[in-house]
PASEBA-1860 file (N, C-alpha, C; in nm, 3 decimals):
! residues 83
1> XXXXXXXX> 0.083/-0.117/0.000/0.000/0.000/0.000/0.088/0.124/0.000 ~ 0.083/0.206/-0.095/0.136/0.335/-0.086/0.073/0.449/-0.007 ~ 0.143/0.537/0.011/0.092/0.674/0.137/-0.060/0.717/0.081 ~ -0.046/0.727/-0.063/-0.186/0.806/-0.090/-0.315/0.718/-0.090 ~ -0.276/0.596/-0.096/-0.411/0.484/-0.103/-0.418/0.468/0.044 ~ -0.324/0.466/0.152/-0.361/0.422/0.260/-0.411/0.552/0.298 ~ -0.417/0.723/0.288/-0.492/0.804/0.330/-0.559/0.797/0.272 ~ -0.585/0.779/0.165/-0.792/0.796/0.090/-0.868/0.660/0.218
9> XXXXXXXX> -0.822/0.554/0.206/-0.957/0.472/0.299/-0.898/0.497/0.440 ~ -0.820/0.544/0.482/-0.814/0.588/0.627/-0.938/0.718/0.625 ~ -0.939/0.797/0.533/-1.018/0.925/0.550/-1.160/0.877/0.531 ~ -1.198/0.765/0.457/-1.300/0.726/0.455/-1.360/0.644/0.616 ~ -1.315/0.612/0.683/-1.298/0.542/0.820/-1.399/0.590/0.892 ~ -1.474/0.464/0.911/-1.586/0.520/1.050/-1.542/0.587/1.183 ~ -1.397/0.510/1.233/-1.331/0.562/1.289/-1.282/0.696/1.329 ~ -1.333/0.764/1.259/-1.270/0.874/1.219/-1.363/1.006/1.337
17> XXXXXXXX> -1.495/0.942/1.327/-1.560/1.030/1.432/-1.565/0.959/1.555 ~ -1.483/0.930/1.615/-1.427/0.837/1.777/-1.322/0.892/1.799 ~ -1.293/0.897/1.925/-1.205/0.965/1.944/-1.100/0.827/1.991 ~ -0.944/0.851/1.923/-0.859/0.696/1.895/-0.866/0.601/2.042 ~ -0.856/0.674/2.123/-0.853/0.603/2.249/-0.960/0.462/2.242 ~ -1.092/0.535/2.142/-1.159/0.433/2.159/-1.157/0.302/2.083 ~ -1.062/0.286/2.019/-0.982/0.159/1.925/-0.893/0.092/2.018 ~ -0.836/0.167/2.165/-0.706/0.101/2.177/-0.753/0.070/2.354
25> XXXXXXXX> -0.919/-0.003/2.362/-0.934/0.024/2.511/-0.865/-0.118/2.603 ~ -0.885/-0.086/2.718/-0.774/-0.181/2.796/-0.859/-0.306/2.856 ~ -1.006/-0.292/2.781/-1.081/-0.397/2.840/-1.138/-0.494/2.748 ~ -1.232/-0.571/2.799/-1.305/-0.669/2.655/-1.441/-0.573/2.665 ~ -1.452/-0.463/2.727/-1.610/-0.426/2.659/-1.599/-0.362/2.572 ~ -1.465/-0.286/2.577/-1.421/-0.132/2.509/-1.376/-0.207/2.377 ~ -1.328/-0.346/2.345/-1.304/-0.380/2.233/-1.425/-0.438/2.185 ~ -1.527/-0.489/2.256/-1.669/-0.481/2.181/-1.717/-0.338/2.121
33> XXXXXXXX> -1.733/-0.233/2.166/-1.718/-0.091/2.141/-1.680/-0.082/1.981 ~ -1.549/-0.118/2.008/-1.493/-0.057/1.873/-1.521/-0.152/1.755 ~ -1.537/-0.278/1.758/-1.598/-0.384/1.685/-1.712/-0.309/1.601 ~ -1.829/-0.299/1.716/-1.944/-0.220/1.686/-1.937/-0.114/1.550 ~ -1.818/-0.057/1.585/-1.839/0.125/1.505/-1.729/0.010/1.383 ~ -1.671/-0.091/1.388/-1.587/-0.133/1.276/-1.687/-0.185/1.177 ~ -1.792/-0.229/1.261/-1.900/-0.307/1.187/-1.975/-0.218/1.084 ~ -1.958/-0.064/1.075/-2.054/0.011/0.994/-1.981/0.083/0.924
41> XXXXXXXX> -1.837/-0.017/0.916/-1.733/0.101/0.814/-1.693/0.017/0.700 ~ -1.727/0.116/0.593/-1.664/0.060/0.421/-1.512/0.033/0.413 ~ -1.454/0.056/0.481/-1.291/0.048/0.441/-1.229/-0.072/0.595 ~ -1.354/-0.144/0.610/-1.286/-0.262/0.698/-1.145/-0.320/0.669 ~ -1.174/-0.404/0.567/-1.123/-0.464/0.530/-0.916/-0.441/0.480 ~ -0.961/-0.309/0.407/-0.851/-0.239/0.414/-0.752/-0.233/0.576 ~ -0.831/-0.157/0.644/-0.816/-0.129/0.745/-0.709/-0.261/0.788 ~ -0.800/-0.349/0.854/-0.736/-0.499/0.868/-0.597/-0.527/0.797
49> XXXXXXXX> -0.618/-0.516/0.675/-0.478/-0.563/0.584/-0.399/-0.473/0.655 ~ -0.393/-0.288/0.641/-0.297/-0.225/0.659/-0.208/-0.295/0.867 ~ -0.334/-0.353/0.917/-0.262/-0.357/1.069/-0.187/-0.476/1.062 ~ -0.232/-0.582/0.974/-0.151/-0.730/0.933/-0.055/-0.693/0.862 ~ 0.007/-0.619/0.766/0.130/-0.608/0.689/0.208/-0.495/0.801 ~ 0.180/-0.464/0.849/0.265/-0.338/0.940/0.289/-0.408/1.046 ~ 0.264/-0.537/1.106/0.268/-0.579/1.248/0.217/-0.531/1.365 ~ 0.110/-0.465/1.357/0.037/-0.373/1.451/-0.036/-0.429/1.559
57> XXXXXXXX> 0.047/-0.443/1.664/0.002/-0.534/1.808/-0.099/-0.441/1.900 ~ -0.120/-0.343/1.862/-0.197/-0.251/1.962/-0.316/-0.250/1.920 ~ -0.418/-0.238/1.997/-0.566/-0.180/1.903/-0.717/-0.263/1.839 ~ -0.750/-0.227/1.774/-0.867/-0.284/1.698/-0.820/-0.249/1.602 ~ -0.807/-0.314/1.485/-0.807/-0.241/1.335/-0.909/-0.343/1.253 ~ -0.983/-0.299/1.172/-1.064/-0.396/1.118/-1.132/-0.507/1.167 ~ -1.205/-0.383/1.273/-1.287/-0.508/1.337/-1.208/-0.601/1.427 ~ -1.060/-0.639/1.414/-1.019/-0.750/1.481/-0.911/-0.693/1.666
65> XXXXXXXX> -0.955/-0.783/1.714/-0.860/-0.767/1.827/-0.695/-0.796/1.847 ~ -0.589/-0.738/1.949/-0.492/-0.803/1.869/-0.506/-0.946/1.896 ~ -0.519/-1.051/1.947/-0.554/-1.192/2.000/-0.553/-1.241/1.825 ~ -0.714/-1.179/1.752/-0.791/-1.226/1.646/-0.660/-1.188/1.531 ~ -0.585/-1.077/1.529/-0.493/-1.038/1.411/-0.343/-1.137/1.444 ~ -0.313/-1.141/1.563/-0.212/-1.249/1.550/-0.268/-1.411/1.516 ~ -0.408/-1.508/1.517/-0.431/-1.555/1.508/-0.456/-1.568/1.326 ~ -0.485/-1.466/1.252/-0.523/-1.471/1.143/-0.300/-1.442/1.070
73> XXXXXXXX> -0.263/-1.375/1.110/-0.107/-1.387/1.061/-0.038/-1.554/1.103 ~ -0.074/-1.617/1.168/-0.024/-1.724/1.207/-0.084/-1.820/1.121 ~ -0.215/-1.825/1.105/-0.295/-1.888/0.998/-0.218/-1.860/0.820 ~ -0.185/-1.761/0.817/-0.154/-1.719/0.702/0.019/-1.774/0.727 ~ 0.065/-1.753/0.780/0.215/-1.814/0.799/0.234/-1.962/0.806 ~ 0.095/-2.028/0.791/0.103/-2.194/0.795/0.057/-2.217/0.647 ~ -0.033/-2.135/0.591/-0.071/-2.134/0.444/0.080/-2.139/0.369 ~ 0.150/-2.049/0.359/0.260/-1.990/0.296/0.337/-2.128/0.300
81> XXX> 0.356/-2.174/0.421/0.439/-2.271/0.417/0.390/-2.400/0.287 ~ 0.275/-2.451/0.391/0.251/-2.547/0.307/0.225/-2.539/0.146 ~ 0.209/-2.408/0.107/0.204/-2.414/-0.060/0.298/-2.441/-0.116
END
């Protein structure tokens, strides 16, 4: 992803009217929270990819927790292999 594609769907981001704290909370309700507001945004998906190729251990990004994003890179690191 280059700088200008990753700011066009960052600017598109539901996220965007939350204030960040509320992506990066220290509990399991506050990451239900942000799930919620991930659930009504067009640039999910994006989102997701950009926190899986960057290694991004903090947060919610695309809907996922970090638990769910190291679980889906580990999945993908057993794919790779076996092909």
């Amino acid at each position: 992803m280059n700088e200008d594609s990753i700011a066009s769907w960052m600017a598109d981001g539901a996220c965007r009217a939350y204030p960040p704290n509320t992506f990066f909370p220290s509990d399991g309700v506050g990451v239900d929270r942000a799930r919620k507001i991930c659930a009504t945004c067009s640039v999910t998906a994006q989102c997701l990819e950009y926190a899986l190729e960057n290694h991004i251990d903090h947060g919610v990004w695309g809907g996922c927790s970090e638990r769910e994003r190291r679980r889906i890179s580990k999945r993908r690191r057993i794919a790779v292999r076996a092909a």
